[in-house]
C-alpha positions as CSV (number, residue, x, y, z in Angstrom):
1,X,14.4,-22.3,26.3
2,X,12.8,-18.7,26.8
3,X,12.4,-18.2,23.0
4,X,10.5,-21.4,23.4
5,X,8.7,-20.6,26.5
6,X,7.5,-17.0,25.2
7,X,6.3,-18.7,21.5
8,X,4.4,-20.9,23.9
9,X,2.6,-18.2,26.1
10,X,2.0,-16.1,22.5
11,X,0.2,-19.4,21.4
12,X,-1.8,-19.9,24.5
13,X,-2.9,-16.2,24.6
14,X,-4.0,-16.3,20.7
15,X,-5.9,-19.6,21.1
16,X,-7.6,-18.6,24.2
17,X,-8.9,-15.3,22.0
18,X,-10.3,-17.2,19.1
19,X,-14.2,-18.1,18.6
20,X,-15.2,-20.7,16.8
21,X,-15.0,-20.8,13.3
22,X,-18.9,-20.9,12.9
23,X,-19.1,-17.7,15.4
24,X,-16.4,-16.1,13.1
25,X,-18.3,-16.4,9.9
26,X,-21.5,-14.6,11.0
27,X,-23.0,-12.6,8.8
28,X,-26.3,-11.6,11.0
29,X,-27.0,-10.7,14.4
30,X,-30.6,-10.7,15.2
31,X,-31.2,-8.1,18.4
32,X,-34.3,-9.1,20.7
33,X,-35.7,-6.1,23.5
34,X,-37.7,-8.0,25.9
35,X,-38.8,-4.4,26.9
36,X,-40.9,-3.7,23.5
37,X,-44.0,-5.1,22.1
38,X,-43.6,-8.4,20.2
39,X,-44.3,-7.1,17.2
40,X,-41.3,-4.3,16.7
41,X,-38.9,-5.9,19.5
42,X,-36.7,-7.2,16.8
43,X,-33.8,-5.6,14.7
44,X,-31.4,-7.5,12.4
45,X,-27.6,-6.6,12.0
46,X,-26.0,-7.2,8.8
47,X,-23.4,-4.5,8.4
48,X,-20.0,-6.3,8.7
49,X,-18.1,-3.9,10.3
50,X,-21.2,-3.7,13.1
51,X,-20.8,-7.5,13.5
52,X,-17.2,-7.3,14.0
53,X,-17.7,-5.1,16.9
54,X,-20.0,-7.6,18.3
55,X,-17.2,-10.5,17.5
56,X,-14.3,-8.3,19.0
57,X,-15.9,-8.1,22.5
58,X,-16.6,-11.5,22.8
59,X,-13.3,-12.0,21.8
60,X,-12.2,-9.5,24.1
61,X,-14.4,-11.2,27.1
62,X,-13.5,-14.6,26.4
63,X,-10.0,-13.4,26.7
64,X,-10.4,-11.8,30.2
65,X,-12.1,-14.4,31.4
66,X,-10.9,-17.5,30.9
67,X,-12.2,-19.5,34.4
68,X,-16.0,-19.2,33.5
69,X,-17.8,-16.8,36.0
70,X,-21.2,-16.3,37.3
71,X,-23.9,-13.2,36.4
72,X,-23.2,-10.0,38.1
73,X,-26.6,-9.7,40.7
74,X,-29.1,-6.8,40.2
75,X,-28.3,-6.6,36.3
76,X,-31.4,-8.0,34.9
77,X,-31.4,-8.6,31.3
78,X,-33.5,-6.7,28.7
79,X,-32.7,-8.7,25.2
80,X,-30.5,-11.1,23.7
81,X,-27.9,-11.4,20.6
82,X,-28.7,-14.3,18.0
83,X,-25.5,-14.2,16.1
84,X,-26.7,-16.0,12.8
85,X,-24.6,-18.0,10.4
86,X,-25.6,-19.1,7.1
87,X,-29.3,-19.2,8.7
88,X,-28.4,-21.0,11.5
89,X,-28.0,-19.6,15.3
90,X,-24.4,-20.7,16.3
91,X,-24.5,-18.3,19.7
92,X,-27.0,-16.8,22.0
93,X,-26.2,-13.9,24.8
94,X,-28.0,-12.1,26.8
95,X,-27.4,-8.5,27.3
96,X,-28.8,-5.7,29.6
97,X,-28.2,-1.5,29.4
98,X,-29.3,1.2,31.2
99,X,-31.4,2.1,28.6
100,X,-33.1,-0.6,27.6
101,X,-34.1,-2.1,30.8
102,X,-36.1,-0.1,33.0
103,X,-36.5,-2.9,35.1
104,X,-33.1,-1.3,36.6
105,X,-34.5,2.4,37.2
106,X,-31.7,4.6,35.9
107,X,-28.9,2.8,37.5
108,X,-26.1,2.4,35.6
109,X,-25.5,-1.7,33.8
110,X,-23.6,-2.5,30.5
111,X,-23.5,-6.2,30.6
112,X,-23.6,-9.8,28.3
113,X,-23.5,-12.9,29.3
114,X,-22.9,-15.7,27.1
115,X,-22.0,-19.5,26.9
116,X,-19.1,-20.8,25.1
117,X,-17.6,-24.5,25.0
118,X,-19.1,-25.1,27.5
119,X,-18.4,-22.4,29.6
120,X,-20.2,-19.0,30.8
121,X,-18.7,-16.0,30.2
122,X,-19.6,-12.2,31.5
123,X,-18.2,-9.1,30.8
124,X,-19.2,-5.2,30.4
125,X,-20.6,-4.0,27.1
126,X,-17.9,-2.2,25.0
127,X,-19.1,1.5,24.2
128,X,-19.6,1.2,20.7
129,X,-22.0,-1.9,20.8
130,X,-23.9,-0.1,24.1
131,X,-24.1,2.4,22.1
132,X,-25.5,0.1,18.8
133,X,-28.0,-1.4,21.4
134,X,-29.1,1.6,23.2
135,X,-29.8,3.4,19.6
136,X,-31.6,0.0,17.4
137,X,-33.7,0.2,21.5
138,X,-34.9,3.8,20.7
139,X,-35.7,3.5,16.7
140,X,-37.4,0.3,17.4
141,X,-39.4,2.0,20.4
142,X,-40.3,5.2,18.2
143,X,-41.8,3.1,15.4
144,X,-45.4,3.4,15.4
């Protein structure tokens, strides 16, 4: 009965970690600033191992969080995520940084917020994709 009981909690963990198959097979994520002009506010992600970065914290989110939760206040987004399959968006989050946003004046927010199923889902930005945004934010902002 607990060999059963522990393959059942293994199974339960694993399926609340996966995305959608459609969310899976992105191969694009297009990157919007609402902080830069229109015309250069835009960057495209098509490295694979970049988009699996992306992928792993929303897996990593959705896993946390499995009761949907509300925004954090006093986090204002600066951009959103279009993760892209075969041409077609399949998901949208928002996203803010310190960075990027200077609606927030220096104080410190790594943050996405996305909807899933039906459900919304928050969490902090992992390091390696603030870091992605924060960088694409500055290339994009030096381009003349």
């Amino acid at each position: 009965m607990k060999i059963l009981l522990s393959f059942l909690i293994l199974f339960l963990l694993n399926s609340c970690q996966k995305l959608p198959e459609t969310l899976e097979k992105t191969d694009q994520i297009k990157i919007t600033y609402f902080y830069l002009p229109e015309q250069r506010n835009t960057f495209t992600v098509t490295d694979k191992k970049q988009i699996a970065y992306f992928l792993t914290l929303l897996k990593a989110i959705r896993s946390k969080n499995p009761i949907p939760v509300t925004p954090r206040g006093g986090c204002p987004f600066s951009g959103k995520l279009d993760f892209i399959s075969k041409g077609q968006t399949v998901l949208t989050a928002q996203f803010s940084t310190t960075h990027t946003n200077p609606a927030l004046d220096n104080r410190s927010c790594q943050q996405i917020l996305f909807k899933l199923d039906q459900d919304r889902y928050d969490g902090d930005l992992s390091y390696g994709v603030g870091m992605l945004l924060d960088e694409k934010y500055h290339e994009l902002k030096k381009e003349k």
